[in-house]
C-alpha positions as CSV (number, residue, x, y, z in Angstrom):
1,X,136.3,113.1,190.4
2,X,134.0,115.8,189.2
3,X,135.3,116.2,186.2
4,X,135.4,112.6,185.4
5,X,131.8,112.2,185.7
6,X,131.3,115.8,183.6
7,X,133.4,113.9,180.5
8,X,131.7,110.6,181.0
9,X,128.6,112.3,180.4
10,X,129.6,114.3,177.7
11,X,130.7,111.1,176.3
12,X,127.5,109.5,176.3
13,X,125.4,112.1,174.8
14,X,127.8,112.8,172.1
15,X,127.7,108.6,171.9
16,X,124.0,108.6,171.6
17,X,123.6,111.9,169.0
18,X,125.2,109.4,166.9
19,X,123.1,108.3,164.4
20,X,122.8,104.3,164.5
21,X,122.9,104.2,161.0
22,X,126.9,105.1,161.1
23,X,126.9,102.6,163.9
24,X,125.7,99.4,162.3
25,X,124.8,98.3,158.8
26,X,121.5,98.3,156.8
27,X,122.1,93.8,156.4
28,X,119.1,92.3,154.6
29,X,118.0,96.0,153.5
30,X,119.2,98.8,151.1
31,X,120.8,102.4,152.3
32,X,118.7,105.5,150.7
33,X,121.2,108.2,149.4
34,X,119.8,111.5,148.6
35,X,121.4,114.9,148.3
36,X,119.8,118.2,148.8
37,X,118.8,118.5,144.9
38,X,116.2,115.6,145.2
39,X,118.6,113.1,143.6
40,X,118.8,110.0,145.1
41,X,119.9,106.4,144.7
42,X,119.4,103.1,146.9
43,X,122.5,101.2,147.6
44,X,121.4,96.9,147.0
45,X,124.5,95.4,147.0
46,X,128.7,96.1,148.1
47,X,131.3,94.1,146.6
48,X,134.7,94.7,145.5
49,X,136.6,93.7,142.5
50,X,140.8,92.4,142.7
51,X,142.7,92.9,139.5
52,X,145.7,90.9,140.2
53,X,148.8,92.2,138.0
54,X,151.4,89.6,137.4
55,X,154.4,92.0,137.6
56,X,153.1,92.7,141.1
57,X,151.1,89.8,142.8
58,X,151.2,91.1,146.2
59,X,149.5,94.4,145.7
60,X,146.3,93.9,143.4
61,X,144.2,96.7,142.3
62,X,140.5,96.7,144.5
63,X,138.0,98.5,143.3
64,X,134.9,98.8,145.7
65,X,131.7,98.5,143.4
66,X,128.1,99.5,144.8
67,X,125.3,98.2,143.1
68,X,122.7,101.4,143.1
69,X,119.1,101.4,141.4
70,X,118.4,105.0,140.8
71,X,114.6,105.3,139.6
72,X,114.0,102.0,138.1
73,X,117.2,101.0,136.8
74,X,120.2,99.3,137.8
75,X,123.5,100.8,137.8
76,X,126.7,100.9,140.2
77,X,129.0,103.7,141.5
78,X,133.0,102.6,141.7
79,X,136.3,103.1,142.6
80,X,139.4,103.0,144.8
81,X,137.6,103.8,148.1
82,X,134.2,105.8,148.7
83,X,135.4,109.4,148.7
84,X,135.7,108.8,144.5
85,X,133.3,106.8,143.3
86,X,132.6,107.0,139.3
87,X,129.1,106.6,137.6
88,X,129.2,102.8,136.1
89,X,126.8,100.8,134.1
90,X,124.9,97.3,135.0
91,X,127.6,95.0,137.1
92,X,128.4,92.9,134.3
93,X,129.4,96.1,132.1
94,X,131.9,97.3,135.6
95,X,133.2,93.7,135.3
96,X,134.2,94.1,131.3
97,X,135.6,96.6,132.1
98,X,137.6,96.2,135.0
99,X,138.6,93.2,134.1
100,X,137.7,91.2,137.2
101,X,134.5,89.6,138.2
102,X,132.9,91.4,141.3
103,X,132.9,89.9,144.6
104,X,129.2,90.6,146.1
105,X,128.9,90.6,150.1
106,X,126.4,88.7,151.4
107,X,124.7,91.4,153.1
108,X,125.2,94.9,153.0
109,X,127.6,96.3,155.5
110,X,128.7,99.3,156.9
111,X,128.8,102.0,154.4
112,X,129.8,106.1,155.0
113,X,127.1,108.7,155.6
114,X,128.5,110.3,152.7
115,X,129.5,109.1,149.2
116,X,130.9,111.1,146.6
117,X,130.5,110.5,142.9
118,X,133.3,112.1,140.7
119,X,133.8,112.6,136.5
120,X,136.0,110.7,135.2
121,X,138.7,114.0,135.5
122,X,137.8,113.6,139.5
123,X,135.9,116.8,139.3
124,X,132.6,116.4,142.0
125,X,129.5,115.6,140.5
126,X,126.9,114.7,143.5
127,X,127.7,114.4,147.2
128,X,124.7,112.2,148.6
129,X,124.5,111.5,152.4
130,X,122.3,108.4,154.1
131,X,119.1,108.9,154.7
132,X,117.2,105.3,155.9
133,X,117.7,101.7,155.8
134,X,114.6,100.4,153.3
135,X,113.5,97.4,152.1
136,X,115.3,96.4,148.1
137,X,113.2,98.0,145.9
138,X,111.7,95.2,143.3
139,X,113.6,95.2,139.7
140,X,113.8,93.4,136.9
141,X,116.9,91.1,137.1
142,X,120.3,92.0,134.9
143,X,119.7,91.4,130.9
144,X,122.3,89.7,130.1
145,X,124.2,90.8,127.2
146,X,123.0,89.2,123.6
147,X,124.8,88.7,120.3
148,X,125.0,91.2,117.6
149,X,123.4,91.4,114.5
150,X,125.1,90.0,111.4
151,X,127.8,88.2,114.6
152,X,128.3,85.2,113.5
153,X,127.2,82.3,115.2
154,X,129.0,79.0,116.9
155,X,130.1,77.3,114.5
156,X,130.8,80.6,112.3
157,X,129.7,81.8,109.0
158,X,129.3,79.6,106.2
159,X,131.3,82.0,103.6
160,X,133.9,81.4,106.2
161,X,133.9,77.5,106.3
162,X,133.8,77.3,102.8
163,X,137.1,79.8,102.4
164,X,139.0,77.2,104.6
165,X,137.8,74.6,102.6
166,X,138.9,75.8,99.5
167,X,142.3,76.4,100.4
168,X,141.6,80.5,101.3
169,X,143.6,82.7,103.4
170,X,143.0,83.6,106.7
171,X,143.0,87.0,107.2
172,X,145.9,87.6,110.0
173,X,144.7,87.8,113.6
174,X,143.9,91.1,115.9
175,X,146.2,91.9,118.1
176,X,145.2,91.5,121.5
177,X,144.1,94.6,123.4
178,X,145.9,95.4,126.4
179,X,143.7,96.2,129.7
180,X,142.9,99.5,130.7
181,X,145.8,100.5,133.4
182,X,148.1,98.0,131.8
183,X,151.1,98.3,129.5
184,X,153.2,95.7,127.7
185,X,157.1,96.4,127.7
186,X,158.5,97.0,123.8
187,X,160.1,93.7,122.9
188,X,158.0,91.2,125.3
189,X,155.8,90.2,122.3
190,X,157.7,89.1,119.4
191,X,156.4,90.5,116.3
C-alpha cells in the first residue's frame, strides 16, 4: 500500500514538472521558438497540404506547413512531420510548389517543444525549442504575386492577334511540366 502511494506521488510531480505548454495549445496566440544562438521564429498558423496522386488515391502525400514570421517577414517551415521541417517561402510560394493549396487550422494547436529545420539534403540546420505562447505579432498581409514585365496581358499581345489573323503559324505548345515527386510512364502521352 505504501508503495502505491510513493508512485502515485511520484506520478504527480513528474505530472506537474510538465510544462503546460506541451500539455495544451497556444489557440488564439502564436508559439515563440528560439534556439540557444538567439534565433528565433513565432509560429501564426498550422495547416497541412494533401497531394492526392491518382495512381494511388488512398494514400496522398501530407505535408504539414507552419506559417512562421521570423523578424518581420513571413515565411513557413515544411514537411512530412515536425522532426524535418524545410525552410519555405510566403504560403502561396509552398502551395506552387507543392502543388496543393494549404489547409489552415482554425487555431493553432498542439505543436512539439522542439522543431527541427533540415537542408534540403536532410542535414540539421537549427533545432529551436518553445519558449511562450504570445500574442500574433502585427504584419503586413501576403503580397500577392503580380505579373511580369513585358507578360502579356488578357487578351494577349497585339503582334500575336495580328499573326493569327494573317494566317501565321503558331509556334507548337510547351510540354507540360510534370510535378515535383511525379513521373509520367514512357508511352502514356502520345507524342
Amino acid at each position: 500500500m505504501m508503495a502505491r502511494t510513493l508512485a502515485a506521488l511520484a506520478l504527480a510531480v513528474a505530472v506537474s514538472a510538465v510544462p503546460a505548454r506541451a500539455m495544451e495549445a497556444c489557440g488564439e496566440q502564436a508559439a515563440r521558438y528560439e534556439n540557444g544562438k538567439g534565433f528565433a521564429f513565432v509560429v501564426i498558423r498550422a495547416g497541412e497540404a494533401r497531394v492526392v496522386n491518382p495512381l494511388r488515391p488512398l494514400t496522398p502525400e501530407v505535408t504539414q506547413v507552419l506559417e512562421v514570421v521570423i523578424g518581420t517577414k513571413r515565411a513557413t517551415a515544411y514537411g512530412p512531420d515536425f522532426t524535418s521541417l524545410r525552410r519555405g517561402g510566403t504560403p502561396s510560394v509552398v502551395q506552387a510548389m507543392l502543388g496543393a493549396p494549404i489547409t489552415w487550422e482554425p487555431k493553432l494547436p498542439v505543436l512539439p517543444d522542439t522543431l527541427n529545420i533540415v537542408s534540403e539534403e536532410g542535414t540539421p540546420l537549427a533545432e529551436l525549442s518553445f519558449t511562450l505562447c504570445v500574442a500574433p505579432p502585427a504584419i503586413a498581409p501576403e503580397a500577392t504575386p503580380q505579373a511580369k514585365k513585358g507578360a502579356p496581358r488578357k487578351g494577349g499581345s497585339k503582334a500575336a492577334e495580328g499573326g493569327a489573323k494573317t494566317g501565321g503559324t503558331k509556334a507548337a505548345a510547351k510540354p507540360a511540366k510534370t510535378p515535383q515527386g511525379f513521373s509520367i510512364p514512357q508511352g502514356a502521352v502520345a507524342e
